[in-house]
Kinemage of the C-alpha trace (Angstrom):
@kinemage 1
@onewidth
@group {chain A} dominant
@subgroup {mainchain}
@vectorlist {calphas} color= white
{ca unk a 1} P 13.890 8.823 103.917
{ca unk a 2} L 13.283 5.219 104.632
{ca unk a 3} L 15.293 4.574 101.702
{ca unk a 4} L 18.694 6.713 102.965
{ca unk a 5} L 18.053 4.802 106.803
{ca unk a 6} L 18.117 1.169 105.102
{ca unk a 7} L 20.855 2.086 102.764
{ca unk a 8} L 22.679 3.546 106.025
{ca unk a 9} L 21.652 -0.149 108.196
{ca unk a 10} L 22.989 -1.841 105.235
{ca unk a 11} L 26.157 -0.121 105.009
{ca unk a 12} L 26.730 -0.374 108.961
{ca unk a 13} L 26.250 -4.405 108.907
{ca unk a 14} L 28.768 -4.869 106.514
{ca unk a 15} L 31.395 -2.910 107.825
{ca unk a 16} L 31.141 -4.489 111.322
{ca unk a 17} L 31.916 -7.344 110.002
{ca unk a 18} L 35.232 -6.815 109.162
{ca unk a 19} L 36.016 -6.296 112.189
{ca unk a 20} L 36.058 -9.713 113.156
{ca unk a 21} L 38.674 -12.152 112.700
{ca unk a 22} L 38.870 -14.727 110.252
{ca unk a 23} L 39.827 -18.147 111.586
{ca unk a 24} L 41.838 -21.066 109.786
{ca unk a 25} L 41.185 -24.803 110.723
{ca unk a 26} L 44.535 -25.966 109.873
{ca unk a 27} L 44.723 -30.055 108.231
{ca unk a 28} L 45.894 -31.360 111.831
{ca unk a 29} L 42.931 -28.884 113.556
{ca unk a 30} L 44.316 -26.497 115.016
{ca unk a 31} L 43.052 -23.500 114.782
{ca unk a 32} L 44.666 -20.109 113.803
{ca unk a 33} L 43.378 -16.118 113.156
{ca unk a 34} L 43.602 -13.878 111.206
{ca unk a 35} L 46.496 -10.798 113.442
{ca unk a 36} L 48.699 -14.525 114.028
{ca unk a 37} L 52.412 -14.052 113.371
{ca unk a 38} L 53.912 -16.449 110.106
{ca unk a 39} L 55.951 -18.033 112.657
{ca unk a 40} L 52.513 -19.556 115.307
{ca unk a 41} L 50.643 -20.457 111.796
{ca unk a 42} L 53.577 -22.731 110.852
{ca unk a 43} L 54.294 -23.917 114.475
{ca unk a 44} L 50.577 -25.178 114.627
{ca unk a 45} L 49.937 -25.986 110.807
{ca unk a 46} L 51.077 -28.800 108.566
{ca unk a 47} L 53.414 -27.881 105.709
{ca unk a 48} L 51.014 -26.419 103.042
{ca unk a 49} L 50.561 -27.939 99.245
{ca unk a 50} L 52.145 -25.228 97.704
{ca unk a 51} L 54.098 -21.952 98.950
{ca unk a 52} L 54.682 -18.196 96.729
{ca unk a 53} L 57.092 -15.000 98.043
{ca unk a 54} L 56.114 -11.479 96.278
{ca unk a 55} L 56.614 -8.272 97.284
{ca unk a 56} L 53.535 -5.960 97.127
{ca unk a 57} L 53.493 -1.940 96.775
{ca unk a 58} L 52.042 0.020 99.305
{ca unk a 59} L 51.794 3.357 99.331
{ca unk a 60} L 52.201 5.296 102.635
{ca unk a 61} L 52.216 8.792 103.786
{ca unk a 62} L 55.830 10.700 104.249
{ca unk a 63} L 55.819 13.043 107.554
{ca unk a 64} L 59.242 14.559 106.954
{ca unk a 65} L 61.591 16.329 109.274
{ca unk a 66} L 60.749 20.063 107.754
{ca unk a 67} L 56.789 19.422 108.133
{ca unk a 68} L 56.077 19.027 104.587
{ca unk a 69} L 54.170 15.235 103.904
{ca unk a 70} L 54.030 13.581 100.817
{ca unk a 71} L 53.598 9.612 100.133
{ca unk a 72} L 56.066 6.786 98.890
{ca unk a 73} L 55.858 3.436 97.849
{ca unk a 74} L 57.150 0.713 99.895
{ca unk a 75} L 57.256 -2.817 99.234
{ca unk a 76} L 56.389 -5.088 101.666
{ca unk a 77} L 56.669 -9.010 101.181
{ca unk a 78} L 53.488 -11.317 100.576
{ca unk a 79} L 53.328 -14.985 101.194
{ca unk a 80} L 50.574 -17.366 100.096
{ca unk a 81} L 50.193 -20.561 101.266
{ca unk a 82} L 47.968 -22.666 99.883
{ca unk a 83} L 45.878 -25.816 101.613
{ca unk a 84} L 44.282 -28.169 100.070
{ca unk a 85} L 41.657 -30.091 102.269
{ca unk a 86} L 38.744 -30.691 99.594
{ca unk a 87} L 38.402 -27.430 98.956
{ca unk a 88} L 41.439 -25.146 98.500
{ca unk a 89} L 41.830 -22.813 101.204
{ca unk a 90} L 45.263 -19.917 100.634
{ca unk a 91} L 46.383 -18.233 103.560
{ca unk a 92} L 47.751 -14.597 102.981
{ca unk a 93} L 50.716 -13.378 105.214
{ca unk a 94} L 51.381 -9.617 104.861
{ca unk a 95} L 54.719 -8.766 106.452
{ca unk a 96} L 55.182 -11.535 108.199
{ca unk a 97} L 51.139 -11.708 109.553
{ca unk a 98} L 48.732 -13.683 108.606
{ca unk a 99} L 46.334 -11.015 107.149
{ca unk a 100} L 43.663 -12.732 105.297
{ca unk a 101} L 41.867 -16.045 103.659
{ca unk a 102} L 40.760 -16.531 100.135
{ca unk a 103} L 38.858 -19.994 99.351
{ca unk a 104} L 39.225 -21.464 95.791
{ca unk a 105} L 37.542 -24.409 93.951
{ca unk a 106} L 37.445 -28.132 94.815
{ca unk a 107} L 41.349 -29.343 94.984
{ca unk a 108} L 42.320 -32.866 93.199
């Protein structure tokens, strides 16, 4: 039983904390979050070291008009940009919102 209530605490902690947003200290500091539009990240960030455009499937669910659902794959597009300030540091934008960080090795 104590076993199942710690596994339980464990599991609770870590999904709380995804809840919170991740912030970005930008080369001239400012500061910008993760939910921030493409457009308020470049309007208070440098230009980054390096910039990539995909497009990324997502699958999503079909309501249609005669009540029957189903999925389909949609592709939405993906930008990274990448900062170098010591470390490297590359922002994700998912549709056009800056949805998440990913920090990579020492930059030269």
């Amino acid at each position: 039983m104590k076993r199942l209530i710690t596994v339980l605490a464990i599991g609770i902690v870590f999904s709380s904390g995804q809840a919170f947003a991740d912030n970005f200290r930008c080369p001239n500091d400012n500061i910008v979050s993760t939910g921030d539009s493409i457009s308020t990240v470049a309007s208070k960030c440098d230009s980054p070291a390096l910039m990539f455009k995909r497009e990324e499937p997502m699958t999503i669910e079909d309501n249609r008009a005669d009540s029957k659902t189903g999925t389909k794959i949609i592709y939405i597009e993906v930008q990274e940009w990448t900062y170098n300030q010591g470390l490297s540091h590359t922002l994700i934008f998912r549709n056009g919102i800056f949805s998440e960080i990913r920090f990579g090795g020492f930059a030269k």
